[in-house]
N, C-alpha and C positions, 0 to 999 in steps of 0.2 A: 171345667176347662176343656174336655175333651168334645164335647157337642159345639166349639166354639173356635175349633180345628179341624181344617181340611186335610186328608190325607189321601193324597193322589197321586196315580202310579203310571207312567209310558205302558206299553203292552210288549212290543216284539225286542226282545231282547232285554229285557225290564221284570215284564210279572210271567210273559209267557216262557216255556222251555224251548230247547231248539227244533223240539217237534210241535212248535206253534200253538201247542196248549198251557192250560192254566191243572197246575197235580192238583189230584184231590185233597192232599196236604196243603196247598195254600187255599182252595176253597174253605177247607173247613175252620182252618185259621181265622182268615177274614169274616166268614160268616157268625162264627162265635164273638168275632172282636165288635160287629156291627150289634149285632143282637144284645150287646154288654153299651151300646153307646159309640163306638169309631163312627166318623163321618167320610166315609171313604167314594172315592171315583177313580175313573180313568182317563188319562190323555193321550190320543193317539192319532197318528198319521191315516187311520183305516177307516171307513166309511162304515154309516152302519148295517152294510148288507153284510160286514165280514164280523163286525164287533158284536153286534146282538147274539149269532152263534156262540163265539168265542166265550162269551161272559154267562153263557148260561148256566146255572146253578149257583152265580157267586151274588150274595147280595151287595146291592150300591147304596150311599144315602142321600146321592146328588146324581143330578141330569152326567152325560159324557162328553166330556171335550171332544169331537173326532176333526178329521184332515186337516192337522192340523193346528187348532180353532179357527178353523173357517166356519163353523156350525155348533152347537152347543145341543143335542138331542136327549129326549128323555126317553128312554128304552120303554119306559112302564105306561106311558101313553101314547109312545108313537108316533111323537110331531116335535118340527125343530122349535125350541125355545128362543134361539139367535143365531142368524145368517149374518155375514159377511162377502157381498158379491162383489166380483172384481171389478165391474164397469164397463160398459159399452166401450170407451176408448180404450183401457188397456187390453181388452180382448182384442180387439182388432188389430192392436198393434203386437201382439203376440200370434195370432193368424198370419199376418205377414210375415214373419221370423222365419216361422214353421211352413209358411211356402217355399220362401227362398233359400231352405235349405233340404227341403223335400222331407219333411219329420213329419211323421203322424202325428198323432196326442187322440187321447183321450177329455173330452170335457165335461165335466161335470159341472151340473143346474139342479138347483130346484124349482120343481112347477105346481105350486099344489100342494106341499106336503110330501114329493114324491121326487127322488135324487134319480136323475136321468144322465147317464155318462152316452154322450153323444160319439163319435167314431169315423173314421173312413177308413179306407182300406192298410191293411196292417204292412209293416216294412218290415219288423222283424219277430223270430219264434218267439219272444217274450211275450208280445203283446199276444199271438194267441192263449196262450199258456195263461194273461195273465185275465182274458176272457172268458176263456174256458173254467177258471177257478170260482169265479164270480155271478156267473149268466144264473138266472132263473133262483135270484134270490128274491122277497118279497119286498127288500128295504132299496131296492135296487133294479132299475130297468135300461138296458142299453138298447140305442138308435145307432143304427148305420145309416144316419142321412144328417146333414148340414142342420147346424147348433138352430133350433127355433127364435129362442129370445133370449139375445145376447144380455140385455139387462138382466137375465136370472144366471148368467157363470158364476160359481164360484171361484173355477179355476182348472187351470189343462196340467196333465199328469205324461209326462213322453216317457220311454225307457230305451234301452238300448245300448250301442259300444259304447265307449268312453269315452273316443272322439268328437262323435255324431252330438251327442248329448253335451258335450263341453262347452262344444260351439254355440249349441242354440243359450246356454250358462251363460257366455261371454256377449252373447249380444244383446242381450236383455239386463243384465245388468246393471247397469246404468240408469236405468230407470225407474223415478225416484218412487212412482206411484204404485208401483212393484216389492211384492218379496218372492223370496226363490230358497225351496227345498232341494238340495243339489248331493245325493249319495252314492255309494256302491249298495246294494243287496246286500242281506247279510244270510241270506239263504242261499245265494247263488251267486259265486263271484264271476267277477269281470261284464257284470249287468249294470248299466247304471240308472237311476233316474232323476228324474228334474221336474217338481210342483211346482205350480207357479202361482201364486195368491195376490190378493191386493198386498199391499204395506200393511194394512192394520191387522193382518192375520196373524198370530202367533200362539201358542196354544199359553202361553201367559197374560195375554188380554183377554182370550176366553176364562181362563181362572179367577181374574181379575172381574169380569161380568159373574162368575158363579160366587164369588166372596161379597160382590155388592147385597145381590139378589137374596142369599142366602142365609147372611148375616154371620159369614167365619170369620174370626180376626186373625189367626193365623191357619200359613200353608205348611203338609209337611210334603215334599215331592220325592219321586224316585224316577230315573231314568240312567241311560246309557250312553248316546250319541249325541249329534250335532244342533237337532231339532231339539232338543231337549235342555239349550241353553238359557233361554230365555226364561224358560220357567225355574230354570234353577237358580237365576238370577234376582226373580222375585220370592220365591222360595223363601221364610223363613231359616226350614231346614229344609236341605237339598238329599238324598244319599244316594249316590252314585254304585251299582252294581258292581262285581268286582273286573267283568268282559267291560265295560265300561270304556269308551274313547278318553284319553290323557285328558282333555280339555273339560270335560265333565267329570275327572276323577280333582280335579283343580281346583274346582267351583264347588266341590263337596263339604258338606258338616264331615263327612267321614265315605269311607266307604265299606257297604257289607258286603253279603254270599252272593256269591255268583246266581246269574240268572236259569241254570239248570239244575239247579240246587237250593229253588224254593228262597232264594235270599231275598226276596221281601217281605215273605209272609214269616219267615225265620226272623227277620227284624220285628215286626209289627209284634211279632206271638209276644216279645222278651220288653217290649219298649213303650208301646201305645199309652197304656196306661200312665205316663211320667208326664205328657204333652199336658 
């Protein structure tokens, strides 16, 4: 039963602490539990120039959902398994947005095998801070010049007040061939940001591509926030953290430990084996 179940977990506020790591207590968990048989991954809003660090030393037994499921990557070989690019028209109608309202973004492409977040000049300390964290990683190359081939966008990533970022939220909206990740930080308040993907991006049709592929019948998920409905939605079982957003404690089998306090690998240690 249990090689026949996926058990997949968000990261930031989910498996990581709030000092953005993974304890060596939930490493050692997970990796005892994989090595006995768990069929374990990740899904997460992060690209994998920040995920491949983050996940070092924990074993996986599937490729990783990242931004989203805009992409589907397999860390141990180093190539996407499954893209989902936004399209030439909705990019450019998101370029228009973010003119007329003077917003930067970030865009991220792949070309090659190789995720390139494209840029212009920055409007607020966020976006330095959130280049500076990122630059000069190997899964990961940024271009300060004009997007090359808009056929290869995945999707543009703004941050900033709450205002600025609301509005470019409110005008795009509406647009059907569109989906929109719309949050506060949870590391830094009164930041916001706003992903912007095709429609078919959800990190639950990426699951749904690794349950095909992979041959799981069931999912078991964990997560916290907003992005994390969809998959909780298809989710067999769902288990919602205990920092967990209401809406996600909602849609819960239950809810466990808090996510500074090792509550997934605290679940998994006492439970796995019952799936």
């Amino acid at each position: 039963m249990q090689a026949k179940t996926l058990w997949i977990s968000d990261l930031d506020g989910t498996l990581l602490n709030r000092d953005k790591q993974i304890t060596s207590y939930t490493k050692e968990v997970i990796n005892k539990a994989v090595e006995e048989g768990l069929q374990f991954s990740v899904a997460t809003a992060r690209t994998p120039a920040t995920v491949v660090t983050l996940l070092e030393g924990l074993s996986l037994s599937a490729p990783v959902v990242v931004m989203n499921g805009a992409a589907i990557y397999n860390i141990n070989k180093e190539t996407y398994e499954e893209v989902n690019y936004l399209g030439t028209e909705m990019a450019n109608v998101i370029e228009n947005v973010l003119k007329e309202n003077q917003q930067s973004a970030f865009v991220y492409c792949i070309e090659d095998n190789q995720l390139i977040a494209y840029h212009g000049d920055f409007n607020h300390p966020v976006e330095q801070r959130f280049y500076d964290e990122r630059q000069n990683k190997p899964q990961k190359i940024f271009k300060h010049e004009t997007v090359a081939h808009k056929e290869k966008v995945l999707y543009f990533v703004m941050m900033g007040d709450q205002e600025k970022i609301h509005t470019i939220y409110e005008a795009l909206k509406d647009y059907d061939g569109l989906s929109q990740v719309y949050y506060e930080d949870i590391y830094e308040k009164g930041v916001y940001y706003l992903e912007v993907y095709s429609h078919l991006v959800s990190k639950a049709n990426a699951i749904k591509t690794l349950k095909r592929d992979y041959g799981y019948e069931e999912i078991v998920c964990f997560g916290d926030n907003y992005n994390d409905i969809e998959m909780f939605e298809l989710a067999d079982y769902g288990y919602a953290v205990e920092n967990a957003v209401e809406k996600i404690k909602e849609l819960s089998t239950a809810i466990i430990g808090h996510h500074n306090e090792s509550g997934v690998a605290r679940f998994i240690e006492g439970n796995w084996q019952k799936y």
